[in-house]
N, C-alpha and C positions, 0 to 999 in steps of 0.2 A: 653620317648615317644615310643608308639608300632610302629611306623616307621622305628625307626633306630633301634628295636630290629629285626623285619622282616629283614630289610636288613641285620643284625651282622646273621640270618640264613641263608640269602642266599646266604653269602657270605664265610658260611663256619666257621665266627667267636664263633658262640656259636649253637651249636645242639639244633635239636626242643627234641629230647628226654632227653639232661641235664633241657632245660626251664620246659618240662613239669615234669621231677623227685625232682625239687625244686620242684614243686608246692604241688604236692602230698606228700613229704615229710615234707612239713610244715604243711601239711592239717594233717597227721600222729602226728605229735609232738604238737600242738595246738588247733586241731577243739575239743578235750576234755572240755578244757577253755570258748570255747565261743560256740558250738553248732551250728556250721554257717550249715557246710555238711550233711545232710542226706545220703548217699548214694553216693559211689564212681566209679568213672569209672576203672572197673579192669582191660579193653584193652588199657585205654589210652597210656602206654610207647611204645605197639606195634602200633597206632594210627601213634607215634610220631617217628616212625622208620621208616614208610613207605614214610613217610616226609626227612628224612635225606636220605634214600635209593635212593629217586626220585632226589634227588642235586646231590649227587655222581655219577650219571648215567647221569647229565646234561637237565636233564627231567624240565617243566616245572612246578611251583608249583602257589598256588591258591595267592589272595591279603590277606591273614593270614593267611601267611605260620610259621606251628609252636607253634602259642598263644594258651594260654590256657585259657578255659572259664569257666564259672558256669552259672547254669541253674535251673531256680525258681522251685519249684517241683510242679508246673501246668503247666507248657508246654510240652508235649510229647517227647520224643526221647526213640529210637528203643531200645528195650529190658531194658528198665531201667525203676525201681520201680516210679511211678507217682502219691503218695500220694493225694498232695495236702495239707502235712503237717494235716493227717485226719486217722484215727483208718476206717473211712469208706474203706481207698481205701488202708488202711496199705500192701494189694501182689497185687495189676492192677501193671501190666508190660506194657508199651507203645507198640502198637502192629505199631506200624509206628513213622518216624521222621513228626515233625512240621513246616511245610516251611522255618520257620527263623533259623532254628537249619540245616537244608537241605544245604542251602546258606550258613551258616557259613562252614558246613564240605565239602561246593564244591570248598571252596576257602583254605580248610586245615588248619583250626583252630581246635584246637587240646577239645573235651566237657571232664572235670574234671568228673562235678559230679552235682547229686542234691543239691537244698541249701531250709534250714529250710524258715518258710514262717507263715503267719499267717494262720491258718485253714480254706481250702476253699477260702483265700485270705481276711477273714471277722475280719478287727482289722487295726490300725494305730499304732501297739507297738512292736509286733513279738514275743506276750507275749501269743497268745491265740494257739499255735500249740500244737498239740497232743505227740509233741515228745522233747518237753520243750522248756524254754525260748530260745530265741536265743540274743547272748548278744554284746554289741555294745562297738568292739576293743576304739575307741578311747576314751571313757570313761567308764569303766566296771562294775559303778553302776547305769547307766543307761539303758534305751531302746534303739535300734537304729534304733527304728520307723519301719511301716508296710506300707503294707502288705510283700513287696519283704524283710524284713529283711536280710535272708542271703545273698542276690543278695546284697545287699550294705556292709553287713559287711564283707564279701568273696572279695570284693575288698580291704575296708580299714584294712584290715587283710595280705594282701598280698600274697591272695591264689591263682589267678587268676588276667591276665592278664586284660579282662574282664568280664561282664557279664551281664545276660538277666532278667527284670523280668516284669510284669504286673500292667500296672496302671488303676485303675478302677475312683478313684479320689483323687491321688497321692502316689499307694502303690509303685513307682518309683521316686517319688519325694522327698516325706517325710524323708525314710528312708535315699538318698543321702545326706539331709540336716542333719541329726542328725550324721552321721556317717563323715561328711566332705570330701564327695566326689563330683562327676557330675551326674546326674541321667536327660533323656530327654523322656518326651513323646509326643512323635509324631504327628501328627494331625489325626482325627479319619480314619481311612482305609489306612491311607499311608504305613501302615506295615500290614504285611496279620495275621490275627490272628488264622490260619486252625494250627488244633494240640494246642490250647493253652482252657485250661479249663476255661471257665471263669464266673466270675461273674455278670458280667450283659453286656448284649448284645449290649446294646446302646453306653457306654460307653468305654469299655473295649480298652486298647494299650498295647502290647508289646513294652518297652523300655530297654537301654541299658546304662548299667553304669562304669562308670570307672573312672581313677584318674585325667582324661584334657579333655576339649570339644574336642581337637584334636586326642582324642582316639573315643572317645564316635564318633564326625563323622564319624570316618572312618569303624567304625562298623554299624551305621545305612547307611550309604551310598550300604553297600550290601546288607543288609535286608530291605530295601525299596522297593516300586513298586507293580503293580497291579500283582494278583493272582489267577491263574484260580481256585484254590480250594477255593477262600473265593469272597462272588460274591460282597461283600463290600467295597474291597482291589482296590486302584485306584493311577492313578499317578498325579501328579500332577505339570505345567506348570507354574513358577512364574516369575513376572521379579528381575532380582538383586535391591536390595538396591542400592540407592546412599550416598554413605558411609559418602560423606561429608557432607549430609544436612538431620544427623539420628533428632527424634524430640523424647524424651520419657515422657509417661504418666508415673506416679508414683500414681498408685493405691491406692489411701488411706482408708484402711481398717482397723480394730482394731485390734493391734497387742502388745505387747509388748515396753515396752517405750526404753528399752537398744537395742531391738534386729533391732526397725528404726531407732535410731541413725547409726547403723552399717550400715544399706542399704544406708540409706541418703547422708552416708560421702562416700561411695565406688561411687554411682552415679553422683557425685559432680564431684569427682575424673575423672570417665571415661570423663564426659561434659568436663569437663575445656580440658583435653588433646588433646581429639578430636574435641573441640568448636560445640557440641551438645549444644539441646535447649533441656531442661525441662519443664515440668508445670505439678504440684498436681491436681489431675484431681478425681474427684467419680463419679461413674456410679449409676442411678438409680435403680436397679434390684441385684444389686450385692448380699443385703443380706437378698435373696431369696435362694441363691446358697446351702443352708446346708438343706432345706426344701425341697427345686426339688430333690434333691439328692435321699436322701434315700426311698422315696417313689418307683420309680423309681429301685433302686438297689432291694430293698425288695421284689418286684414284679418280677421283671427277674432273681431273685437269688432262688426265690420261681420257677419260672415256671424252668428251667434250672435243680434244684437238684431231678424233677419226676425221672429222670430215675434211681437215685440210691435207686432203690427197694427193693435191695437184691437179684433180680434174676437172674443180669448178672453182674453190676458191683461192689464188694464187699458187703458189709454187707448196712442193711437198713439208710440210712441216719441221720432219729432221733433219732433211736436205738443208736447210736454211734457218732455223732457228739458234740464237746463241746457247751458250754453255749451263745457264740456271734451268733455261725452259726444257732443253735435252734432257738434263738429270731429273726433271719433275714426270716428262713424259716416260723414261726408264722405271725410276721409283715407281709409277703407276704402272707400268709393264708388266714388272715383276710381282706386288701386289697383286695383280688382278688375275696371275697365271690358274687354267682350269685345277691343277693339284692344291692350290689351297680354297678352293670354291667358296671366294670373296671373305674367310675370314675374318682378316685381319683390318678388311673394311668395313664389318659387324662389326667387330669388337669394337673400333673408335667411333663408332655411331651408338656403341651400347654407352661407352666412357662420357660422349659427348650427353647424354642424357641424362647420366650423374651429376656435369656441371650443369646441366641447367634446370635439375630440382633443388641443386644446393643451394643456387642465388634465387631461386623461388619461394625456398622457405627462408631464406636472411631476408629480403625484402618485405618479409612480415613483421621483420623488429627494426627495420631501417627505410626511410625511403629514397634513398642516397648512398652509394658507397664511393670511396674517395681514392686515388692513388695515385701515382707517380707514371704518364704517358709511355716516357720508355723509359729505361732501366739503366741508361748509360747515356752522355751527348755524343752527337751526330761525328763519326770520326772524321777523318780530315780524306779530300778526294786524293786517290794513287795511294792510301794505307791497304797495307795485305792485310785482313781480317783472317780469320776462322771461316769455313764454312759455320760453324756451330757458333761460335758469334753474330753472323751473321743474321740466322734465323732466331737467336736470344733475343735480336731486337723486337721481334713479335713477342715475347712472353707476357707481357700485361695487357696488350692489346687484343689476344686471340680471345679471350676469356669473353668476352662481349657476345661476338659470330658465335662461339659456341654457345651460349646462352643464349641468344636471338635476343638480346634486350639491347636497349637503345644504348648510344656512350657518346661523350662530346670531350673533345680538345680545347683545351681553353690556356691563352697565356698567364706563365706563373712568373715571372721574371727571366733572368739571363744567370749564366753560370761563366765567369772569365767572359762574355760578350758571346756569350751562344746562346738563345734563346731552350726554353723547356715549357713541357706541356703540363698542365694538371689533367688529369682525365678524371670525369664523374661518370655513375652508371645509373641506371634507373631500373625499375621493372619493366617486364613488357609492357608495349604499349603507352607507356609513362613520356613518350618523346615531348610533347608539349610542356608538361611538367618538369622536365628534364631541362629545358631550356631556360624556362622563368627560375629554376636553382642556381645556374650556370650564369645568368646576370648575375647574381648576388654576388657569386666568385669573381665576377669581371669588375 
């Protein structure tokens, strides 16, 4: 637990500069293997000295004094290469930190490095980056899911304490579940998203992953909160759960027949112990969610990539971007054309408002709904997919983004030695409450 690692630093039992020189030593000996790193931090041991120097002196240190992090190569931080996992932005250097990266190093969490990503954030595999696959430690002939690929496989790797990445409609989620880790995104604005590149405006969260909800809180707990640089970013007031009288919806959505046996039997499990009430429950609108979606992303991911023109920020965007990000910039092309005057971009904003009165009004008879991460396990890397499989991987993850309400990855076991995720959902706002649920499943 990063708890008692913080304290073995404060206490003078282990140096934040030995924690951070394993890190990067292992990132030295293995990121060859699996592709997780982009780009390393070359101050970090000096970083990690001024951290031991401030103990020695008696000096006060931050709530992450010492850990070492990774950081999706869409969120800015100062002087470090910001891809975006893209030949477009292959030398943009971050000319400022991104509030959640601010907060981590005001509390003296020690940033490793960039981590591989799908390009532009556009992929559910971690297959489509400009600077090759990124490959997923706990099974190495598979994917270990997108977008944030290396932000999950840079924890299940053991490179980092923890780490940060982006979820648009589960590139946070996904990849935690494939890789057998914890991965939480947020409810929309409760984390500030200033300094984070992103693909679509409506939906987009900074989340944070790591190996126990009890890491994963204790890292959102300081990157949460309203932000005067993002006018989106808000806080939010809820009441506690009453722990003894939880009641869970169990989403039933089409998924895999081995991979609901695993959730089924784990939520059994938690009821019986805590004498929770269950009931299988379907929501009208639900399987709309894959249809609002990309309509929606296609549009903001189109209006959002104008400015790389090639005049200021690297090279022209279609000139150099691979094959997912072209089709999403076309897709939004042709959407956005003056003869259909943004229709069809009303429409999945009017759709997207449906799902999220419908999980408004269920979370009045539930405070909890339950289901299955993704819907199928991570295929094997070099398998030809579907396009339309491809993006089925998002079908139980979009539902969240579109909702703006919180959701966590949490491990459920393995299927054949492949790791799977349970996903829980909360109300808005509910992200705290949402956590202390998600130990109980843990």
């Amino acid at each position: 637990m990063l708890k008692q690692k913080i304290k073995d630093i404060k206490e003078g039992k282990l140096k934040a500069v030995d924690n951070t020189r394993n890190f990067l030593d292992k990132i030295k000996r293995e990121n060859n293997q699996f592709n997780i790193v982009l780009h390393v931090n070359e101050n970090a041991i000096k970083d990690a000295k001024k951290i031991d120097d401030k103990l020695k002196e008696g000096k006060n240190v931050g709530r992450l004094a010492g850990l070492g992090f990774l950081v999706k190569s869409n969120i800015n931080v100062m002087n470090m290469i910001c891809n975006c996992a893209s030949l477009t932005l292959k030398n943009y250097r971050a000319g400022y930190n991104a509030s959640v990266i601010q907060k981590l190093l005001d509390e003296d969490a020690i940033f490793l490095g960039m981590t591989n990503m799908d390009e532009f954030a556009c992929g559910s595999s971690g297959e489509t980056s400009a600077y090759g696959i990124c490959k997923n430690p706990k099974v190495l002939d598979r994917i270990p899911g997108g977008s944030s690929s290396g932000s999950a496989a840079g924890v299940a790797a053991g490179f980092c304490d923890f780490s940060l990445g982006s979820d648009t409609g589960g590139s946070v989620r996904n990849p935690a579940s494939h890789c057998g880790i914890v991965g939480i995104k947020p409810s929309y604005g409760f984390v500030s998203r200033y300094g984070l590149i992103d693909m679509s405006m409506s939906l987009d969260q900074i989340g944070v992953l790591s190996n126990s909800v009890d890491n994963c809180e204790l890292v959102f707990d300081i990157i949460k909160g309203k932000d005067k640089y993002d006018a989106v970013s808000r806080d939010f007031n809820v009441k506690e759960f009453d722990f003894k009288k939880i009641k869970i919806g169990i989403l039933e959505m089409n998924a895999d027949k081995k991979i609901w046996e695993k959730i089924n039997s784990k939520v059994d499990d938690v009821c019986n112990l805590n004498k929770w009430k269950r009931d299988n429950i379907t929501l009208k609108y639900m399987d709309l969610g894959i249809q609002t979606y990309y309509p929606i992303v296609y549009t903001e991911f189109f209006s959002g990539t104008r400015k790389f023109d090639g005049r200021k920020y690297g090279l022209k965007i279609e000139d150099s971007c691979g094959e997912e990000v072209l089709r999403r910039i076309l897709g939004g092309k042709e959407i956005t054309k003056s003869e259909y005057v943004g229709k069809y971009y009303r429409k999945a904003l009017s759709a997207k408002k449906i799902i999220e009165k419908e999980f408004e009004d269920t979370f009045k008879n539930y405070e909890i709904l339950v289901l299955p991460m993704v819907p199928r396990l991570p295929h094997k890397i070099g398998d030809k997919i579907s396009f339309d499989d491809m993006y089925n991987y998002d079908t139980l993850s979009v539902l969240a983004n579109l909702a703006e309400i919180p959701a966590i990855s949490i491990p459920c076991g393995e299927i054949d030695g492949v790791p799977i995720g349970l996903q829980i959902l909360a109300a808005k706002g509910n992200d705290n409450n949402l956590l202390k649920i998600a130990k109980k499943f843990e």
